[in-house]
C-alpha positions in Angstrom: 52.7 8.9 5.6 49.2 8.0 5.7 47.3 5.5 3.4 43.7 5.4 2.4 41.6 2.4 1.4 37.9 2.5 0.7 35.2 0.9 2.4 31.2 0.6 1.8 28.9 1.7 4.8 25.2 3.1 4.7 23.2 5.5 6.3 19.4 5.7 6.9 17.7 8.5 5.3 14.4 9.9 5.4 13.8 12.5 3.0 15.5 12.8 -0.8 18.4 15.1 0.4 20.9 12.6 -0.9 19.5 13.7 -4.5 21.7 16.4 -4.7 24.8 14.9 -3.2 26.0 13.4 -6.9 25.0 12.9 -10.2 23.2 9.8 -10.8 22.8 7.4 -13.7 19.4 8.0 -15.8 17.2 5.0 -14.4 16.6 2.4 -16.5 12.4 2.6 -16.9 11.1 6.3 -16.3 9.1 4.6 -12.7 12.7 5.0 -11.1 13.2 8.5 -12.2 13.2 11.4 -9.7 10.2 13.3 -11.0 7.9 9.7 -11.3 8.9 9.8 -7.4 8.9 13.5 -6.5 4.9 13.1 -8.3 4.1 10.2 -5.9 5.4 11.7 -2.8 3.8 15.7 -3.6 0.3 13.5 -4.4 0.6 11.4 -1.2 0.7 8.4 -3.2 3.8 7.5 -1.0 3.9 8.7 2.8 2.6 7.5 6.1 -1.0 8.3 5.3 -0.9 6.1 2.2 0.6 3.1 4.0 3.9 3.5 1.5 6.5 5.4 4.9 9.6 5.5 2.8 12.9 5.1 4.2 16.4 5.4 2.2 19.6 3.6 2.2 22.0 5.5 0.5 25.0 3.1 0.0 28.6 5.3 0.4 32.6 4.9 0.2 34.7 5.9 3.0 38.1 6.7 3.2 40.2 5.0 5.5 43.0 6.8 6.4 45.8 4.6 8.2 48.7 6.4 10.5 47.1 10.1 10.7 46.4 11.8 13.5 43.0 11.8 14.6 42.2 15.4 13.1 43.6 14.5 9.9 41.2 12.0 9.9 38.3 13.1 10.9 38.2 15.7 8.4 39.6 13.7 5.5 36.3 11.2 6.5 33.8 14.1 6.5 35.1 15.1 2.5 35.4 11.5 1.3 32.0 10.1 1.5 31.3 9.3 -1.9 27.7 8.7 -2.6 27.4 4.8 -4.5 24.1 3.8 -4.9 20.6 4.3 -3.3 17.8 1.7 -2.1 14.1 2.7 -1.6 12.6 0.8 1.3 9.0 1.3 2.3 7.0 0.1 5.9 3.9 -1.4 5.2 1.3 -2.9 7.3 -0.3 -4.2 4.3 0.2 -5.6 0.4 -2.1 -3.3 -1.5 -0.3 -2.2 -4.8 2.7 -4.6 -5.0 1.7 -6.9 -7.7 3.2 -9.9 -5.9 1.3 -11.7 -3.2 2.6 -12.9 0.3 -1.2 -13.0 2.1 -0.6 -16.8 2.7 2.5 -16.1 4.4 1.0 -13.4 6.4 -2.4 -15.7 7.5 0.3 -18.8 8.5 2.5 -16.2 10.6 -0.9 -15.4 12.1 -2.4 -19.1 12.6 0.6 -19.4 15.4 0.1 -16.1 16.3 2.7 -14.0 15.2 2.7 -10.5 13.2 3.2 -10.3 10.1 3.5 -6.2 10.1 5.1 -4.1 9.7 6.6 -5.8 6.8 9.1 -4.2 4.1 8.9 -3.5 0.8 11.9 -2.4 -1.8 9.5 -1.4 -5.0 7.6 1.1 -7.5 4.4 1.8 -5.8 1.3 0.7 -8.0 4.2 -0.3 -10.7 4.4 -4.0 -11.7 7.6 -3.1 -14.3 10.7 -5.1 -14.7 13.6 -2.7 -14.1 16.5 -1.3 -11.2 15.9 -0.9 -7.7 18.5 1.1 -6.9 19.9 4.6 -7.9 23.7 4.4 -8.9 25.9 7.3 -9.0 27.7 7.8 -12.1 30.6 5.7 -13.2 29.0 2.8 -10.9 28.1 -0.6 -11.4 25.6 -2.5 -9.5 27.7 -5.7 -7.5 27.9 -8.0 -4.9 29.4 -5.6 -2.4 26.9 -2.7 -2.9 23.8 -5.4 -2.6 25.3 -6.8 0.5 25.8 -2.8 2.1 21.8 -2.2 1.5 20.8 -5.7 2.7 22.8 -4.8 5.7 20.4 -1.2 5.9 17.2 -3.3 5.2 18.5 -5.7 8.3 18.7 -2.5 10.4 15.5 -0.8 9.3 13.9 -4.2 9.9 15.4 -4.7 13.4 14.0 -1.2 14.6 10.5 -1.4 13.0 10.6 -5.5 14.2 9.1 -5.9 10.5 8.8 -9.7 9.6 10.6 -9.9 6.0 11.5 -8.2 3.0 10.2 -8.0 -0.3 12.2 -7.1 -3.3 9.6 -6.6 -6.0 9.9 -6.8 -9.8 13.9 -6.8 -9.9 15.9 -7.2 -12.5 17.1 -10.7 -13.9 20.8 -9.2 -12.7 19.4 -7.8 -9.0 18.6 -11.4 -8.9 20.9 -13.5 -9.9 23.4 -11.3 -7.3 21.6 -11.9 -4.6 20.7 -15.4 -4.9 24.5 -16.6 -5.6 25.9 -14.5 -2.6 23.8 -15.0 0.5 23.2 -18.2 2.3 20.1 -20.8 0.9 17.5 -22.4 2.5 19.7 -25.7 3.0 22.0 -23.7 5.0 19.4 -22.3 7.1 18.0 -25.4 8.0 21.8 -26.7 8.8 21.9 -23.8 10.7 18.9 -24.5 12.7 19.9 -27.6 13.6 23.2 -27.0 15.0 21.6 -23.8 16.9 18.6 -26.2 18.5 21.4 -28.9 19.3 22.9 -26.6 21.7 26.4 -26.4 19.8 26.7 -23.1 18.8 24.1 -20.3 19.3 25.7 -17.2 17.1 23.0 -15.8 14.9 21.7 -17.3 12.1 21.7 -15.1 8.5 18.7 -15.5 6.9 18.7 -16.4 2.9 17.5 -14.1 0.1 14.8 -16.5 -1.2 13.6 -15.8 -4.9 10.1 -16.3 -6.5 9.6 -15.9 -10.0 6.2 -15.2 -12.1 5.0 -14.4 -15.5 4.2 -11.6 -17.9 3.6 -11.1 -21.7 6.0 -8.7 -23.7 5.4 -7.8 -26.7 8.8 -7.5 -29.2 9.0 -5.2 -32.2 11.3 -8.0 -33.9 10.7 -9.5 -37.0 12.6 -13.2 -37.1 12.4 -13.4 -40.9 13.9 -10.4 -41.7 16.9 -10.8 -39.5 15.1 -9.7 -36.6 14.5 -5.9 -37.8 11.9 -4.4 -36.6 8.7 -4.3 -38.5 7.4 -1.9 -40.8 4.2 -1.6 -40.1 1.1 -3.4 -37.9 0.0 -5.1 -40.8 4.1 -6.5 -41.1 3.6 -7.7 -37.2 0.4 -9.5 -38.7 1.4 -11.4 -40.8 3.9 -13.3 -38.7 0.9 -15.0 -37.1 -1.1 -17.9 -37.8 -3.7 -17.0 -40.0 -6.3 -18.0 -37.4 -4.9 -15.3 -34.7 -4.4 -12.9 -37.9 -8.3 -12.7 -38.8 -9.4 -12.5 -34.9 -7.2 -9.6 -34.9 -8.6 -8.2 -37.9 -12.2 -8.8 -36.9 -11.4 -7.4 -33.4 -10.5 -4.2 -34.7 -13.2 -3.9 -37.2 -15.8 -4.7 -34.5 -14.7 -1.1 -32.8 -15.2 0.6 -36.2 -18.2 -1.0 -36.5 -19.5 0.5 -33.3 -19.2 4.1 -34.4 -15.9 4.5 -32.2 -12.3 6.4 -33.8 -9.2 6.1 -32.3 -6.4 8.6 -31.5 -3.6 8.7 -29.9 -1.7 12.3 -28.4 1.9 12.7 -27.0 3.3 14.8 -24.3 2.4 18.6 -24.5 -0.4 17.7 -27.3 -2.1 16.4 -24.2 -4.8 19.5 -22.9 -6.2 19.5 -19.1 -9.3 18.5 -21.0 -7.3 15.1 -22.3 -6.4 14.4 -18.8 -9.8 15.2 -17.0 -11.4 12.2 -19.5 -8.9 10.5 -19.0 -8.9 10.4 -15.2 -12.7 10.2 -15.5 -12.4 7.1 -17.5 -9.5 5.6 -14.7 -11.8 6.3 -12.0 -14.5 4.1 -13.5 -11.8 0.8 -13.5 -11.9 1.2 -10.1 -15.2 2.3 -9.2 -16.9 -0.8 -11.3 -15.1 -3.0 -8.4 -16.2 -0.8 -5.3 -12.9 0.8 -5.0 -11.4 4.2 -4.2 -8.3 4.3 -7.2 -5.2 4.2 -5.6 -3.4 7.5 -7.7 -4.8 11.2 -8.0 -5.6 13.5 -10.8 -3.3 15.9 -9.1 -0.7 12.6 -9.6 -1.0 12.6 -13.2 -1.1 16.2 -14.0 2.4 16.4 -12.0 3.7 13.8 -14.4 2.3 15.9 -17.2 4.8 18.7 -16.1 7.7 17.0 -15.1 7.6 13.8 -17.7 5.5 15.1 -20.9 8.3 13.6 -23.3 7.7 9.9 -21.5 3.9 10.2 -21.8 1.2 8.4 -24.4 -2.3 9.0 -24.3 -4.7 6.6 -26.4 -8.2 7.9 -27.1 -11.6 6.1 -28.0 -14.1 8.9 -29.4 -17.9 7.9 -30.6 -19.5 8.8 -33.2 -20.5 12.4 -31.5 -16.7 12.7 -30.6 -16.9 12.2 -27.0 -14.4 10.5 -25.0 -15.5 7.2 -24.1 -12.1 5.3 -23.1 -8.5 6.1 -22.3 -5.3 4.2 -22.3 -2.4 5.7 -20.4 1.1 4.6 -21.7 4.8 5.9 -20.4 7.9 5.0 -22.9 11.4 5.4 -22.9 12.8 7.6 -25.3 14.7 5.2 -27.7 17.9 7.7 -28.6 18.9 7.8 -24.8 22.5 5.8 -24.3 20.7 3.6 -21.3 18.1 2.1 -23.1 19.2 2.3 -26.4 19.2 -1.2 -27.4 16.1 -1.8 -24.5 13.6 0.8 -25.1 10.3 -0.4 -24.0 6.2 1.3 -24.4 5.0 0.6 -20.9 0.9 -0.2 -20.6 -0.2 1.4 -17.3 -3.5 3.2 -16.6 -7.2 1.9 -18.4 -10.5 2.7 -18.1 -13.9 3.3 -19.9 -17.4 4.9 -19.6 -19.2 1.2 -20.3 -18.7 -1.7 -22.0 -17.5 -1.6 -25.9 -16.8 -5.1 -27.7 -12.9 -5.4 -28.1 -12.1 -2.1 -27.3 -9.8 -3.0 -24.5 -7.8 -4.8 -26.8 -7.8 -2.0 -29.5 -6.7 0.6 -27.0 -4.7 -1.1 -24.8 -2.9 -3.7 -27.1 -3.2 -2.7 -30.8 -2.7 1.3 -30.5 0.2 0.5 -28.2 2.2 -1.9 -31.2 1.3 0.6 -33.8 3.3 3.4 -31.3 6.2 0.9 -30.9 6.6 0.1 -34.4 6.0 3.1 -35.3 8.6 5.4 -32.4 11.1 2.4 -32.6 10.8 0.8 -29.6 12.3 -2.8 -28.9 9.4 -3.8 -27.1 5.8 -3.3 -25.0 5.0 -4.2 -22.0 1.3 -3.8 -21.2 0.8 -4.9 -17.9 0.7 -7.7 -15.1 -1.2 -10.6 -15.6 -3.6 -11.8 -18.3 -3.1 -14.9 -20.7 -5.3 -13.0 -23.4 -2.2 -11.2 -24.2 -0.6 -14.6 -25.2 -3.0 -15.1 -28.5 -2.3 -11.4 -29.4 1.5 -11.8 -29.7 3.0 -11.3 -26.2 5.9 -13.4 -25.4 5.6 -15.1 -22.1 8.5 -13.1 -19.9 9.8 -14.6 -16.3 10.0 -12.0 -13.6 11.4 -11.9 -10.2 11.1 -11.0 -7.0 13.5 -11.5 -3.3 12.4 -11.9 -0.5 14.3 -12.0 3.1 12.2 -13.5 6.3 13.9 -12.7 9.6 12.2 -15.5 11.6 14.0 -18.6 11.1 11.4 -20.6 12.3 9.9 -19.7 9.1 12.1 -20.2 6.2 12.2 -24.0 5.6 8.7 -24.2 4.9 8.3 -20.4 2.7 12.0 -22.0 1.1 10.3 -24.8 0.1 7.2 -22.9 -1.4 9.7 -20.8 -3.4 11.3 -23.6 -5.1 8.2 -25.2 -5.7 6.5 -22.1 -7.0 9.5 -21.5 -9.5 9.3 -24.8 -11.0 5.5 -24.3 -11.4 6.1 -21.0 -12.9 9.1 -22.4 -15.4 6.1 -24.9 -16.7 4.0 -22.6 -17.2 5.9 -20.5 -19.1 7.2 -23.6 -21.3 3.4 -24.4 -21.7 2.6 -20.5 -22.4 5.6 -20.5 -24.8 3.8 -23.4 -27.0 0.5 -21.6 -27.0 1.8 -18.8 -29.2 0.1 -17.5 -32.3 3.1 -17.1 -34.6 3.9 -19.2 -37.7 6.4 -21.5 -37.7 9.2 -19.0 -38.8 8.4 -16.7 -36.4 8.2 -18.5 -33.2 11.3 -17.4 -30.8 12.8 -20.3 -29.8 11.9 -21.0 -26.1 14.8 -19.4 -23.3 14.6 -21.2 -19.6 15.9 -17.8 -18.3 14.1 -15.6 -19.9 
């Protein structure tokens, strides 16, 4: 009689064929979702030209069937692979729109000349957001033994492109904490080494998943006095601050009325092809004041307009003639869904302006975002990478991580050591951030080491 056991394997994939293989788990940020994807990819945002050459590794079960004949199972194999999860990993042969820098790593692999590129990168393109980076079939849970299958696929993607490392961008506090307490540490490389150079043993040597963490500013539509409910109002947000931070605010916001310019702010299909050509005007400029091309299209956002209307905020800046003079792009998770229920989050994205306007970035990129979270419900705002100038306004100072896997071992001592140094610097800055914050006493969340 036979038996059957399961086993996880990958496969290398080129294209989004596996889409359809399963149904999948709604992602956890609407960056991971197919159409955010599908509008990269249609746009060339992602694809050889663009630098991004995507490669998937879909993680599967097979059946193992003991004591059949070989026909038996060869056909009982071709039925039971059973689609688990799904990794994107790109090729790059540079760091442009990752968010999280390596270039010293890539200028000391080329001091003793040695390429750095191709290199790989598991991310959203042009996305610095906190969420999954992986696709999970339904009734699946993200665990050691589904990490360890796509390291393995990364490890063979890397061996065929000869790439130098991996980068895991912007993972989850759970991706992290997986990977860094199931695959070997920087000690035991350099144990490793050691043995191998004595001459004692010469099997390969596994490299570590080494993790750095950094530092952004999230916003929480939490009120600590009133049990943590979330506020009412802007004004309710307010007054949980100093009264210093509470009249910059207020002056802030009064200097853009003072200037002649209104605010507004549209939602999904309320947004016209005349909304997104000002808008995409106003993006353009971002980039153009720093001599650069922008890295996503207008044909980019109007495929978002199609396929993720329901996810999509546009804020507005009008002067006194009502013309367009600023534009703040925002996606959001829609509060009611089952996977972010308790986590939905206003996500900050796309800027820009016609010229400069005295604390309009802050009024169209900070305050008409709270006002939308308060007012749609949403547990928090994130509004972007970087930018301590979101500290004084209310933003709560928010680790983030990132992996990274570097296949020469010749290597990993000394970029070990730079990533346990760098997370200790980080974890002081963030204490030191956490006392800089403008809320009365009352309201201050008390300080977490892993947050």
């Amino acid at each position: 009689m036979a038996t059957m056991s399961m086993s996880l394997e990958y496969a290398l994939i080129n294209d989004t064929s596996w889409q359809s293989r399963t149904d999948w788990q709604t992602p956890d940020t609407p960056f991971m979702s197919f159409a955010f994807w599908q509008a990269l990819s249609d746009t060339g945002a992602i694809g050889e030209q663009a630098g991004w050459l995507p490669i998937f590794i879909l993680v599967h079960r097979v059946a193992d069937y003991a004591n059949s004949t070989d026909s038996v199972a060869d056909s009982a194999a071709d039925t039971a692979m059973q689609p688990v999860a799904v990794m994107p990993v790109f090729i790059k042969g540079h760091h442009r729109g990752e968010f999280v820098f390596d270039h010293a790593w890539a200028e000391a692999y080329a001091r003793y000349g040695i390429d750095y590129y191709p290199r790989l990168v598991t991310s959203v393109p042009y996305t610095p957001i906190t969420g999954q980076r992986l696709w999970l079939a339904k009734g699946e849970t993200l665990n050691e033994d589904i990490l360890k299958t796509a390291i393995a696929g990364i490890d063979d993607i890397a061996q065929q492109v000869g790439a130098s490392s991996w980068h895991g961008l912007f993972i989850t506090p759970e991706l992290a904490s997986i990977a860094t307490t199931s695959m070997p540490t920087e000690v035991d490389i350099e144990r490793a080494i050691a043995v191998q150079e004595s001459g004692i043993e010469s099997t390969p040597i596994e490299m570590p998943i080494l993790e750095r963490q950094g530092c952004q500013f999230l916003w929480q539509n939490k009120d600590l006095v009133n049990d943590s409910q979330p506020f009412a109002d802007f004004d309710a947000f307010l007054m949980t601050l100093k009264a210093k931070k509470r009249k910059t605010i207020r002056a802030e916001r009064r200097k853009v009325a003072e200037q002649g310019i209104t605010c507004q702010r549209k939602c999904g299909d309320d947004i016209s092809d005349e909304d997104w050509k000002a808008f995409y005007h106003c993006y353009v400029m971002t980039y153009a004041v720093r001599g650069q091309q922008p890295y996503l299209t207008m044909d980019f956002f109007m495929a978002l307009a199609a396929s993720m209307s329901e996810h999509i905020m546009l804020a507005q800046a009008l002067d006194v003639s009502g013309e367009i003079i600023a534009s703040s792009l925002f996606l959001y998770d829609k509060p009611d869904s089952d996977n972010v229920s308790d986590t939905a989050t206003l996500y900050g994205r796309y800027w820009g302006a016609l010229g400069e306007y005295d604390s309009l970035h802050f009024e169209l990129c900070y305050y008409q975002g709270i006002e939308f979270a308060i007012e749609q419900g949403l547990v928090s705002f994130d509004p972007g990478t970087q930018g301590e100038h979101k500290l004084v306004r209310g933003f709560i100072p928010t680790t983030t991580h990132s992996l990274h896997r570097i296949y020469d071992p010749r290597f990993v001592p000394a970029i070990g050591k730079f990533c346990a140094e760098d997370r200790m610097h980080m974890a002081q800055y963030r204490q030191q951030a956490h006392e800089a914050l403008p809320f009365n006493e009352d309201n201050t969340p008390p300080f977490d080491t892993h947050r």
